[in-house]
OpenMM code with the backbone's topology and positions (N, CA, C; nanometers):
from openmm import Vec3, app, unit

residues = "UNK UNK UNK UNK UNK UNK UNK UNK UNK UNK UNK UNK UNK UNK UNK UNK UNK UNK UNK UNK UNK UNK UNK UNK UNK UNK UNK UNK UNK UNK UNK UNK UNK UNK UNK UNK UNK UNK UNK UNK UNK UNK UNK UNK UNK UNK UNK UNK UNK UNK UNK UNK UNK UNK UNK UNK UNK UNK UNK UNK UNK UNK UNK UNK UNK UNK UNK UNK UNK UNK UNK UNK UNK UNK UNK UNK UNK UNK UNK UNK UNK UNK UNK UNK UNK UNK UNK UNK UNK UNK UNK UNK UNK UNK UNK UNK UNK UNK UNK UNK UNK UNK UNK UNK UNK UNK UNK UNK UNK UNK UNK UNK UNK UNK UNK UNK UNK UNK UNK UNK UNK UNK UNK UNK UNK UNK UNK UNK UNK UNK UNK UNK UNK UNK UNK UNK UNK UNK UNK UNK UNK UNK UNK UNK UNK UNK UNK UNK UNK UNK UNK UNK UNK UNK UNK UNK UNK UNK UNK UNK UNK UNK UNK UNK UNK UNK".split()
positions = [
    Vec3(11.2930, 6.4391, 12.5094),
    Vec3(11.3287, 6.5167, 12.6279),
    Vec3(11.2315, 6.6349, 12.6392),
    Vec3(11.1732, 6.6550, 12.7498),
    Vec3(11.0805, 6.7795, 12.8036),
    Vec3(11.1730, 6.8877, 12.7560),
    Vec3(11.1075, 7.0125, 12.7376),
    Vec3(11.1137, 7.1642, 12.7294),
    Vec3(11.1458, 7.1900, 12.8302),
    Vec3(11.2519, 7.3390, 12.9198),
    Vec3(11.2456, 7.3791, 13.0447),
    Vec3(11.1390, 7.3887, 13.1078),
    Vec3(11.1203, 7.3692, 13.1889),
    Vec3(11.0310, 7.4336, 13.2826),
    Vec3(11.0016, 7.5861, 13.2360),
    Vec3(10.8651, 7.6316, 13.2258),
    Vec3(10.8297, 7.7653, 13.1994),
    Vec3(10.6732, 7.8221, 13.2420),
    Vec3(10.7281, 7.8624, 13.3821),
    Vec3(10.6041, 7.8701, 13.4620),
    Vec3(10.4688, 7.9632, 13.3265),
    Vec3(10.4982, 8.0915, 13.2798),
    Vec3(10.4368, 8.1601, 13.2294),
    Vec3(10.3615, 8.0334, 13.0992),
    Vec3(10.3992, 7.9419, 13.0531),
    Vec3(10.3806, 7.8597, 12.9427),
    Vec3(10.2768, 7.7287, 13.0044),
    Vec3(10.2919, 7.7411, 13.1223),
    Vec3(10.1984, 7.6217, 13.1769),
    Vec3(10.0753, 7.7321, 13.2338),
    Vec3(10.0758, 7.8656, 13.2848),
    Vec3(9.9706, 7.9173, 13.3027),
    Vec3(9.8927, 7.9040, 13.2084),
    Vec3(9.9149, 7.9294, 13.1080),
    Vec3(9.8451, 7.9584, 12.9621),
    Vec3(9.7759, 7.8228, 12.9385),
    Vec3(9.8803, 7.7375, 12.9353),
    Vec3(9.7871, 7.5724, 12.9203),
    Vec3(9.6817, 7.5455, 12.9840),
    Vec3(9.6845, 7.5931, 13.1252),
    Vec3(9.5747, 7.5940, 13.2373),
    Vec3(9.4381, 7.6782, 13.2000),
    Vec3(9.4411, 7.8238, 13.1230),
    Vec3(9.4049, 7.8944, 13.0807),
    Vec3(9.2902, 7.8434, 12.9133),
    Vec3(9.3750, 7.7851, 12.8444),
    Vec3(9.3446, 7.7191, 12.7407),
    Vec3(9.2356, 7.6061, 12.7607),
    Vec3(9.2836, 7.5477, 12.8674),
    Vec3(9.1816, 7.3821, 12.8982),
    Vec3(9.0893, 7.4375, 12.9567),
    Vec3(9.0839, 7.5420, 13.0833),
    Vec3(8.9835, 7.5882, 13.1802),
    Vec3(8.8280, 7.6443, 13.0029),
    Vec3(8.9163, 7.7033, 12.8831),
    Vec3(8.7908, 7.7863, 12.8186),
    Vec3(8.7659, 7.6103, 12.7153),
    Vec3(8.8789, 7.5717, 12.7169),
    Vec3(8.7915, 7.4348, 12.6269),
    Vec3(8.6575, 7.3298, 12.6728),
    Vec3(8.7129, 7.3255, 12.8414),
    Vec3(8.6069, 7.2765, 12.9203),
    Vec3(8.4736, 7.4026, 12.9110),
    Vec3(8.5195, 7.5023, 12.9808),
    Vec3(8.3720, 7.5663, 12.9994),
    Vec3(8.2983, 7.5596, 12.8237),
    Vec3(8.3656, 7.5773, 12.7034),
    Vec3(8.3150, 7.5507, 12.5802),
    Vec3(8.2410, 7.4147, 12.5786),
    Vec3(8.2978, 7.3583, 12.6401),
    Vec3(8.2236, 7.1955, 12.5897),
    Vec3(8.1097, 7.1640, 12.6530),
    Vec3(8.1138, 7.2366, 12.8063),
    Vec3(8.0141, 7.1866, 12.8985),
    Vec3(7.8970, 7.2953, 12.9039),
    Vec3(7.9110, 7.4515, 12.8347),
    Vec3(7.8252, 7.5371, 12.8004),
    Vec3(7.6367, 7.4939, 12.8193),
    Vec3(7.6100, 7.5343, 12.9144),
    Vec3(7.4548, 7.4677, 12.9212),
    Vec3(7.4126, 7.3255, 12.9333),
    Vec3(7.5118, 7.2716, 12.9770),
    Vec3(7.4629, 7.1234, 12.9720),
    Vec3(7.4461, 7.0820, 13.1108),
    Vec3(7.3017, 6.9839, 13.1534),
    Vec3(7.3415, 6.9345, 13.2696),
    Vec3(7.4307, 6.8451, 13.2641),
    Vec3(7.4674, 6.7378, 13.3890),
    Vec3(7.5347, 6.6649, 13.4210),
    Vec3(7.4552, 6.5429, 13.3161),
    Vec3(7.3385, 6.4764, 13.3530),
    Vec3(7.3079, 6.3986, 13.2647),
    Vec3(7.3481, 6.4218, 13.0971),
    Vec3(7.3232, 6.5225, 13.0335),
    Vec3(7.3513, 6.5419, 12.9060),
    Vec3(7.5148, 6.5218, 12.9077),
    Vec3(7.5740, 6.5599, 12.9626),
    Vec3(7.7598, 6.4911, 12.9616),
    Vec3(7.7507, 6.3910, 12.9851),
    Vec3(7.7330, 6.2959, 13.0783),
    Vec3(7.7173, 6.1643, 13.1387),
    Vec3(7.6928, 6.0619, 12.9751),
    Vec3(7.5316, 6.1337, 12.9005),
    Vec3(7.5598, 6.0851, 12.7328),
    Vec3(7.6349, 6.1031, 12.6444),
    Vec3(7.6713, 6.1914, 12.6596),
    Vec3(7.7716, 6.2262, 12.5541),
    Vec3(7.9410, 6.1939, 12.5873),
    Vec3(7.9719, 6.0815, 12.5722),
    Vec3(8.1369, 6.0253, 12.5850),
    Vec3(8.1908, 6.1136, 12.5570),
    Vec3(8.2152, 6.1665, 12.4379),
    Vec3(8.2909, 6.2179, 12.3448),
    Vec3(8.3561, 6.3934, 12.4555),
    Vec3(8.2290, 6.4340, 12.4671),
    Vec3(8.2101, 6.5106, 12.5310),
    Vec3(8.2739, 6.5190, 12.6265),
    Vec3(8.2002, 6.4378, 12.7426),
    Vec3(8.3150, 6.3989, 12.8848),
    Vec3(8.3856, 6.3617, 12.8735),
    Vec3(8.4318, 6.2858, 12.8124),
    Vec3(8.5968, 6.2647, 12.8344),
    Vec3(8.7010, 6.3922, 12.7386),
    Vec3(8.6388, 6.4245, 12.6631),
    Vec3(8.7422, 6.5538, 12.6693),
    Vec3(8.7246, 6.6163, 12.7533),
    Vec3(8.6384, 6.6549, 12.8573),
    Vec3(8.6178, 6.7430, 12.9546),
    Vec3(8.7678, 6.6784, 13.0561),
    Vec3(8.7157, 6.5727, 13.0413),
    Vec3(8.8240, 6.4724, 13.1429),
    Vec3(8.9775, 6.4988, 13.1165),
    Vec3(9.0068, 6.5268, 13.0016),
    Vec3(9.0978, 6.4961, 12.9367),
    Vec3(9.2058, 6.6474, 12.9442),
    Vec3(9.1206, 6.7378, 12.9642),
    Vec3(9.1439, 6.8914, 12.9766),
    Vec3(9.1666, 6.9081, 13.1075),
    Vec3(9.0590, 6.8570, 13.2202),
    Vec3(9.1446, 6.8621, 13.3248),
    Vec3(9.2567, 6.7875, 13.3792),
    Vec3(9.2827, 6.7069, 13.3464),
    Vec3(9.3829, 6.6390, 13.3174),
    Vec3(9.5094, 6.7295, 13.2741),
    Vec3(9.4836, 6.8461, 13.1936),
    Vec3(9.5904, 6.8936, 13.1525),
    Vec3(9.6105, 6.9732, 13.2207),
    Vec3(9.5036, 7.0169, 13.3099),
    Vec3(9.5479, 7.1465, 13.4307),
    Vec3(9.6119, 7.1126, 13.5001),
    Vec3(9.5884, 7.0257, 13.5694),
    Vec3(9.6657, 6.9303, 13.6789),
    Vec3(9.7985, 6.9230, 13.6305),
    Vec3(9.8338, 6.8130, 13.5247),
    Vec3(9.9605, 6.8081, 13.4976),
    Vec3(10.0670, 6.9858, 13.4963),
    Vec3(9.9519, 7.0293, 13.3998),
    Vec3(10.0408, 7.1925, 13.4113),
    Vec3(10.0534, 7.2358, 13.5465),
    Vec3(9.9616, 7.2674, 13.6578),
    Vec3(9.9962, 7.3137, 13.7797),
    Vec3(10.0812, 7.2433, 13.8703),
    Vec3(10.0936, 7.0980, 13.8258),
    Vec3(10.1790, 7.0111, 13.8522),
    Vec3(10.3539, 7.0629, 13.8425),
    Vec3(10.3268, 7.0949, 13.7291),
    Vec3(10.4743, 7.1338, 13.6608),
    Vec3(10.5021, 7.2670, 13.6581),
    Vec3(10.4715, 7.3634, 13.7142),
    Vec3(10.4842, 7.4314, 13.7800),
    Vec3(10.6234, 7.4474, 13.8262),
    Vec3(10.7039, 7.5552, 13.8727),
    Vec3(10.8103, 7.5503, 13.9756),
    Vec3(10.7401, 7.5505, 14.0874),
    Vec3(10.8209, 7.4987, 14.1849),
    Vec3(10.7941, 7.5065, 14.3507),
    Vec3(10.7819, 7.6399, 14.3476),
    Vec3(10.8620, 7.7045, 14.3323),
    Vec3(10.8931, 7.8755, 14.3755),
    Vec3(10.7631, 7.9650, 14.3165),
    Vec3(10.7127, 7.9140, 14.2216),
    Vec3(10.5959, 7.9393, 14.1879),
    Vec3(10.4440, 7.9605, 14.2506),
    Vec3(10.4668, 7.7950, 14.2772),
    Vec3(10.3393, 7.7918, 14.3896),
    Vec3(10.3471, 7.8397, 14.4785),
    Vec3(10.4893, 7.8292, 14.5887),
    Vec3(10.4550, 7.8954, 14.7169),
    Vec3(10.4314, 8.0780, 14.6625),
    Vec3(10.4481, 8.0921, 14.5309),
    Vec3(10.4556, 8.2588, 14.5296),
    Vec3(10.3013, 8.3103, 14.5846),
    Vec3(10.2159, 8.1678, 14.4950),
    Vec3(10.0546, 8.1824, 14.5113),
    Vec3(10.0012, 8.0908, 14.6181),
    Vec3(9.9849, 8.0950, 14.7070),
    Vec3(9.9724, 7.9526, 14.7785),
    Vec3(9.7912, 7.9473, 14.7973),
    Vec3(9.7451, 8.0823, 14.7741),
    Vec3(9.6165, 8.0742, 14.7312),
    Vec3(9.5547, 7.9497, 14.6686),
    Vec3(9.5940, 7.9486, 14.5152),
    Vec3(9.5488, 7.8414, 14.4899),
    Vec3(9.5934, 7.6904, 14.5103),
    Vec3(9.5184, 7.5902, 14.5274),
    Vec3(9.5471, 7.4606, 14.6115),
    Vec3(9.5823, 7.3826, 14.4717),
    Vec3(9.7628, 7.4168, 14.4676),
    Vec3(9.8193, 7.3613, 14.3305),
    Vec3(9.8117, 7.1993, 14.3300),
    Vec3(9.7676, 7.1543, 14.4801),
    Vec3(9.8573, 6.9971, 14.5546),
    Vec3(9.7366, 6.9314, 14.4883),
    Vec3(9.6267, 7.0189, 14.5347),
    Vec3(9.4705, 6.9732, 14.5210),
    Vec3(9.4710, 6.9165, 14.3993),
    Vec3(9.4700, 7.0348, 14.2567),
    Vec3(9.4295, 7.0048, 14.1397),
    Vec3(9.5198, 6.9179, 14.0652),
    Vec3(9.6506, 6.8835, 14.1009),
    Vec3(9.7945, 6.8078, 14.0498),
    Vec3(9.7004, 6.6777, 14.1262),
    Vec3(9.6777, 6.6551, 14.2190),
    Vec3(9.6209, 6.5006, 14.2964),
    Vec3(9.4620, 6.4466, 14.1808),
    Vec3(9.4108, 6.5603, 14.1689),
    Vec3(9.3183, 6.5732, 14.0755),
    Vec3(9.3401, 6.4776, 13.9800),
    Vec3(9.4548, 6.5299, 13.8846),
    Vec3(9.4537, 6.4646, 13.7741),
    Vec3(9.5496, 6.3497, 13.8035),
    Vec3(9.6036, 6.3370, 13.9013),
    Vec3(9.6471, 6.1751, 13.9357),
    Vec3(9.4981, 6.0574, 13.9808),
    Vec3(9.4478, 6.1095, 13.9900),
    Vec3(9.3216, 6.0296, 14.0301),
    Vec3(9.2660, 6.0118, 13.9179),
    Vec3(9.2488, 6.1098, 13.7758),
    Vec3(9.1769, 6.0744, 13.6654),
    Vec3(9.2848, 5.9856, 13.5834),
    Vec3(9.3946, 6.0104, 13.5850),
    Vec3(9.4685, 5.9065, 13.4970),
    Vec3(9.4900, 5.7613, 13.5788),
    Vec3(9.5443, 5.7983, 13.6988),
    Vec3(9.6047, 5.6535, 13.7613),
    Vec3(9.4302, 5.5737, 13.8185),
    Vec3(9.3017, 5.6287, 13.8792),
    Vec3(9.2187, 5.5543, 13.8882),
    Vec3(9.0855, 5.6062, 13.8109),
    Vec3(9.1177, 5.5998, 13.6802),
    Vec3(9.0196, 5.6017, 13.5889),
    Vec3(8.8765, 5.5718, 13.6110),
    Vec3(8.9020, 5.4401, 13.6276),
    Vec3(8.7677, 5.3787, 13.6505),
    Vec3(8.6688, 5.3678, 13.7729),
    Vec3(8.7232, 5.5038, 13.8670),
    Vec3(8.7030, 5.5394, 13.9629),
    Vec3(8.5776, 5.6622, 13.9649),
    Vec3(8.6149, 5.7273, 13.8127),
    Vec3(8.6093, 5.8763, 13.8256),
    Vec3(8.4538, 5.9300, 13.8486),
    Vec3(8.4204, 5.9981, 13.9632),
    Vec3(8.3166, 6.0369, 13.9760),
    Vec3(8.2542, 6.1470, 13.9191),
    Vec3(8.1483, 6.1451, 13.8060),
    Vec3(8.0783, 6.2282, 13.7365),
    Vec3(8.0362, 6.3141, 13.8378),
    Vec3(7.9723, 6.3585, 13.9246),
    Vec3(7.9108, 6.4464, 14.0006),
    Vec3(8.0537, 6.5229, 14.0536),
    Vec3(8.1552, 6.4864, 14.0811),
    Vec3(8.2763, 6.5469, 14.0988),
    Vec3(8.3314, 6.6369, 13.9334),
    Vec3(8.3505, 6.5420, 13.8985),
    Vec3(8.4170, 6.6344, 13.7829),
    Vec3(8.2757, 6.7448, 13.7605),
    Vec3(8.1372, 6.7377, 13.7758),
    Vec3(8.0463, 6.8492, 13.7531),
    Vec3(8.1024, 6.9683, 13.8372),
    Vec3(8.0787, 6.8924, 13.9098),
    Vec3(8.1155, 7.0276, 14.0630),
    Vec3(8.2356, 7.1185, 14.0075),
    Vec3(8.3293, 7.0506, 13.9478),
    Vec3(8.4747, 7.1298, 13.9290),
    Vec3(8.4285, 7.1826, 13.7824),
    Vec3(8.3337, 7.1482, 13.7276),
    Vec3(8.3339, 7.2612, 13.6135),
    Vec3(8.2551, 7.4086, 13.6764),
    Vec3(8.1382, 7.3201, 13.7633),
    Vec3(8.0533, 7.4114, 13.7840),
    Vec3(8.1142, 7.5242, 13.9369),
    Vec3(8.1733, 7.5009, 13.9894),
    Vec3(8.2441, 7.5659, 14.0781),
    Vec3(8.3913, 7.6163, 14.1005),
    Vec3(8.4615, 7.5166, 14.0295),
    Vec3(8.6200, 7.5283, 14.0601),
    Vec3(8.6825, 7.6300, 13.9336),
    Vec3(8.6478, 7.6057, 13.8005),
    Vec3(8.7108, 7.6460, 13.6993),
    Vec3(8.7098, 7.7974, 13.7137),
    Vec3(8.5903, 7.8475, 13.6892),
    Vec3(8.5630, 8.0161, 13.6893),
    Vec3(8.6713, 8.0809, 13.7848),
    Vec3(8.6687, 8.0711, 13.9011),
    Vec3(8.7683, 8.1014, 14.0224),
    Vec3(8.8945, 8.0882, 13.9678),
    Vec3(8.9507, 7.9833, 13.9401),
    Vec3(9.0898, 7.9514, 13.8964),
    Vec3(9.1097, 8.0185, 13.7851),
    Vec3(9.0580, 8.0326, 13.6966),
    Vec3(9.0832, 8.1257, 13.5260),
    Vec3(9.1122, 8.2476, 13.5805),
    Vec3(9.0303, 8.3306, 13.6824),
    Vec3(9.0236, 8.4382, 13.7451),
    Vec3(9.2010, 8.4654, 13.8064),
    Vec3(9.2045, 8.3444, 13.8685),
    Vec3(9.3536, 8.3559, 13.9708),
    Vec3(9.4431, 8.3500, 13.8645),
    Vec3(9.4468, 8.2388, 13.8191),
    Vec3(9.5643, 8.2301, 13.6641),
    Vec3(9.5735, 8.3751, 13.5896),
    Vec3(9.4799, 8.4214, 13.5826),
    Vec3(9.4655, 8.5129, 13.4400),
    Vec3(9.5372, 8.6246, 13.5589),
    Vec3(9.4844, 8.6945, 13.6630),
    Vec3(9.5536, 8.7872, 13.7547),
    Vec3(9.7134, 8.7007, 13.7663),
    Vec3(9.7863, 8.6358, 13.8021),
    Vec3(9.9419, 8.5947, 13.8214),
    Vec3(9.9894, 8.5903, 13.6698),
    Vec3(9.9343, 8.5987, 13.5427),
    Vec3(9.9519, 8.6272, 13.4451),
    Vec3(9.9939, 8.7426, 13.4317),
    Vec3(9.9231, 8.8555, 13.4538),
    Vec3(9.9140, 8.9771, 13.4392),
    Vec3(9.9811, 9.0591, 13.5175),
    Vec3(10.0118, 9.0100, 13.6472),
    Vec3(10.1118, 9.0742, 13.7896),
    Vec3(10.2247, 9.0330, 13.7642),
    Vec3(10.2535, 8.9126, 13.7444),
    Vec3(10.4115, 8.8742, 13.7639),
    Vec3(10.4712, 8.9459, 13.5856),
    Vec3(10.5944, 9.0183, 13.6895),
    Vec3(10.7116, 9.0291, 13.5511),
    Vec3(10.7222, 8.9250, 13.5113),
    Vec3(10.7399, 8.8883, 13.3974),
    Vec3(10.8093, 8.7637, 13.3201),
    Vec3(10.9301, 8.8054, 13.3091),
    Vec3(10.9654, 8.8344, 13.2820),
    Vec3(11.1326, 8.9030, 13.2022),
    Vec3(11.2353, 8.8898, 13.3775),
    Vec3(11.1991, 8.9923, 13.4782),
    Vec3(11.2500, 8.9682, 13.5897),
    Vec3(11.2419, 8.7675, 13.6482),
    Vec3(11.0715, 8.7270, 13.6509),
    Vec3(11.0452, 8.6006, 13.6816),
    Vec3(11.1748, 8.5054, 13.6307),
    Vec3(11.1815, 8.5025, 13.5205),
    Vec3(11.2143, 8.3943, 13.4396),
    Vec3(11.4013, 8.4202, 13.4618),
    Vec3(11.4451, 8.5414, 13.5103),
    Vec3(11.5926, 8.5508, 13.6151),
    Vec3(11.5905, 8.5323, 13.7150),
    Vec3(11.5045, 8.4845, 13.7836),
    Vec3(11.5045, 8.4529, 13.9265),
    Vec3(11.5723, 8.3686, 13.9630),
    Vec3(11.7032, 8.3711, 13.9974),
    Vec3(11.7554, 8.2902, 14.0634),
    Vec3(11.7018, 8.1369, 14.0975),
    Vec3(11.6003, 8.1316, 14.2234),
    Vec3(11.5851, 8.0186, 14.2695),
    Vec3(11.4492, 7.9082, 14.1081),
    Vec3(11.4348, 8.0214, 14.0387),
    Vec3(11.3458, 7.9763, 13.9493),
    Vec3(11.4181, 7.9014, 13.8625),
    Vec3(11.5164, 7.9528, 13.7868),
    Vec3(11.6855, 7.8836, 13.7120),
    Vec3(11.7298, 7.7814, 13.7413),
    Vec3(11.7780, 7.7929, 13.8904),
    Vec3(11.8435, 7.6666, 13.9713),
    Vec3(11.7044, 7.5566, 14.0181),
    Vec3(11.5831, 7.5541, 14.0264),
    Vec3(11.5271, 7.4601, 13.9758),
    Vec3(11.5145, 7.4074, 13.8856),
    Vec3(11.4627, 7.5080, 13.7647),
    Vec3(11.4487, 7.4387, 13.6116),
    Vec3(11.6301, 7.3383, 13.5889),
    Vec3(11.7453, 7.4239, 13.6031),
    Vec3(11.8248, 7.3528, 13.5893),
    Vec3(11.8602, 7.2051, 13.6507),
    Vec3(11.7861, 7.2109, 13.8179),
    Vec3(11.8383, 7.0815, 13.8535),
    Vec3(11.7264, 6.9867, 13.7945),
    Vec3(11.5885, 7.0260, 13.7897),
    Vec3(11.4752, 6.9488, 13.7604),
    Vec3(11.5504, 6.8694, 13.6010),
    Vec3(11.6069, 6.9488, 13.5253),
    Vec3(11.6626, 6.9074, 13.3752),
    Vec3(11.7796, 6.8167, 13.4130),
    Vec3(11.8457, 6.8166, 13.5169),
    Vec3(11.9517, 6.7531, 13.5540),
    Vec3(11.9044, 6.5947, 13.6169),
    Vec3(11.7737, 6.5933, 13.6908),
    Vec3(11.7492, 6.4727, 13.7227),
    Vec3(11.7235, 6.3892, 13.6149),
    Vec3(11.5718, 6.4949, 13.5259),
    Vec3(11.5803, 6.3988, 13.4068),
    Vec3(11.6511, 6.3175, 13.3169),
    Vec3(11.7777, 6.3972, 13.3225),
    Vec3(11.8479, 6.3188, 13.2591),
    Vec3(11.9736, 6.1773, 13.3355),
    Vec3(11.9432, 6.2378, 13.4865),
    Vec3(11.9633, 6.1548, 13.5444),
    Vec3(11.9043, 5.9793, 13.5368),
    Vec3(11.7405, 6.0171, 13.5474),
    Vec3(11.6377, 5.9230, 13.5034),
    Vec3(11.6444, 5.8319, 13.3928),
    Vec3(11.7061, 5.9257, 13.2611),
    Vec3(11.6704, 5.8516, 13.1155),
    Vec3(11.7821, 5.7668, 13.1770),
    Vec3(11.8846, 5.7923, 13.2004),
    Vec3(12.0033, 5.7500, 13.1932),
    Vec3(11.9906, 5.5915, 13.2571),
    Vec3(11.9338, 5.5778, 13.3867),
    Vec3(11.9352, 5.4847, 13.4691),
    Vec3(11.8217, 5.3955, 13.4134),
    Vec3(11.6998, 5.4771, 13.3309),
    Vec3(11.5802, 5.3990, 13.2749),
    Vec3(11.6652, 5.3500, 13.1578),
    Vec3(11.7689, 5.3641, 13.0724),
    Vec3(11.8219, 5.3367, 12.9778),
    Vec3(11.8803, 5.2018, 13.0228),
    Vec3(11.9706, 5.1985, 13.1435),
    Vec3(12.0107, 5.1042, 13.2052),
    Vec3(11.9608, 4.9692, 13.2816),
    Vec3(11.7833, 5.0119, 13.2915),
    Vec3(11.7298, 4.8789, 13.3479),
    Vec3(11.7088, 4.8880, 13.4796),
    Vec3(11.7232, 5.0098, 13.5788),
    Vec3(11.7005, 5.0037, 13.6720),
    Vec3(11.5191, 4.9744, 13.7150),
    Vec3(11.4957, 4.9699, 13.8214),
    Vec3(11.3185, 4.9897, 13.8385),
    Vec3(11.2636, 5.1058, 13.8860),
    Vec3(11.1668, 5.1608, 13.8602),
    Vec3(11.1002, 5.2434, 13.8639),
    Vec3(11.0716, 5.3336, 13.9847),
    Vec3(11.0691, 5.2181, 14.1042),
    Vec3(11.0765, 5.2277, 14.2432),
    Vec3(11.1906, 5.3402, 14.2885),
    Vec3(11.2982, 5.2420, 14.2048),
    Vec3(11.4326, 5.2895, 14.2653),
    Vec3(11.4732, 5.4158, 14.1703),
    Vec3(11.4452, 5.4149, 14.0805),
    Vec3(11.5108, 5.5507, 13.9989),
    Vec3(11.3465, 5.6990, 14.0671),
    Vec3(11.2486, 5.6804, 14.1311),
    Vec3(11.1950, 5.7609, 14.2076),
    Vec3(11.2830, 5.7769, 14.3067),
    Vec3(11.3026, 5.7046, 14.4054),
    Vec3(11.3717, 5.6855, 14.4917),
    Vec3(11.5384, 5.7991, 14.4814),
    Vec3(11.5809, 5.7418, 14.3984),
    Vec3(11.6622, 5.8601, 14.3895),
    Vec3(11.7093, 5.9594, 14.3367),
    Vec3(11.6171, 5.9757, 14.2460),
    Vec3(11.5781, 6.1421, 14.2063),
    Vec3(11.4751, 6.2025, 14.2302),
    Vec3(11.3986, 6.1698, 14.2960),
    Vec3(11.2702, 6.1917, 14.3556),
    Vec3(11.1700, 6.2356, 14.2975),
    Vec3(11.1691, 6.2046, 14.1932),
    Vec3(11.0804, 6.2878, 14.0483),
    Vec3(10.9700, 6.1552, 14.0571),
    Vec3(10.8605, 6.1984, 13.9731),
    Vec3(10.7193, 6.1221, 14.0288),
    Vec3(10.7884, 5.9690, 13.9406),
    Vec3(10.6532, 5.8805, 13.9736),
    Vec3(10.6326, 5.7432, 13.8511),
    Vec3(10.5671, 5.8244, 13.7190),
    Vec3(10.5139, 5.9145, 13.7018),
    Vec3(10.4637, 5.9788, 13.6134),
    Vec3(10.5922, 6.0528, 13.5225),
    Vec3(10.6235, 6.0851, 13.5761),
    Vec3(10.8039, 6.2062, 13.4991),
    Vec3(10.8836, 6.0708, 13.4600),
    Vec3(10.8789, 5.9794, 13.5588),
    Vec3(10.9930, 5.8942, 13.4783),
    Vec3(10.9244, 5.7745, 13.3553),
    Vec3(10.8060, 5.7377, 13.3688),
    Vec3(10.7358, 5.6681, 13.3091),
    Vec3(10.7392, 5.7366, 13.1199),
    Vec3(10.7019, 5.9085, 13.1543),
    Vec3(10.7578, 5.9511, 13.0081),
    Vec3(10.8453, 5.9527, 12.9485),
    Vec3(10.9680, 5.9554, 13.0028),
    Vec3(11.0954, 5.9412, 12.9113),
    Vec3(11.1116, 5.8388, 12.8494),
] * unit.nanometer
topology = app.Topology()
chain = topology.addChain("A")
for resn in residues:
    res = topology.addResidue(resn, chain)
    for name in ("N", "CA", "C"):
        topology.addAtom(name, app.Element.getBySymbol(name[0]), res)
């Protein structure tokens, strides 16, 4: 079973992958990643984790920032996991070489502005994490039972991705 929801705990993740990527990709062109597997695909693999984190996110969250394009970078990493063999190297360059710096910048400022202590009583922040914990277990329950995948989206409305982990 997932952890609550904890907006301040997924910034940090975002925060963490944004300095592992810029570490890995430090002076390199695109060709020199392109050789090095090992390399790119952890690059891959990190954004991947932004996504999922900005993904998971509260709603109440994002609209707090609507600055940054949470839909964008969450679609992001649905495109690197669900069409892999899709993934365009000159894209993922661009997002080291343009997107990351900006975003560390925004993350690290909503880090530093938002109360946590007030945040994390927020009302509408609570009554998400609580119902979001309430579907899940809605999910295991019905994935326990054999339903399909289709249909247990369908009516908890939680991704193929959220229910696929349990």
């Amino acid at each position: 079973m997932r952890e609550p929801v904890r907006d301040r705990d997924r910034l940090e993740h975002i925060i963490e992958a944004i300095d592992r990527i810029l570490g890995f990709a430090d002076g390199k062109t695109i060709e020199q990643l392109k050789a090095d597997n090992l390399r790119y695909y952890g690059i891959v693999k990190n954004i991947e984790i932004i996504g999922e984190a900005s993904y998971m996110l509260t709603r109440a969250f994002r609209l707090k920032y609507p600055e940054t394009p949470w839909e964008f970078i969450a679609k992001m990493r649905h495109i690197l996991v669900h069409d892999y063999y899709q993934i365009d190297t000159k894209e993922v360059y661009k997002v080291i070489q343009k997107d990351l710096r900006p975003l560390r910048e925004q993350v690290s400022r909503y880090l530093a502005e938002t109360n946590w202590e007030e945040w994390e009583k927020n009302e509408v922040v609570i009554t998400e994490s609580a119902t979001h914990k309430a579907l899940i277990q809605t999910a295991t329950r019905m994935k326990s039972r054999g339903y399909e995948l289709d249909e247990i989206c369908k009516i908890t409305g939680l991704s193929r991705d959220e229910i696929e982990w349990l």
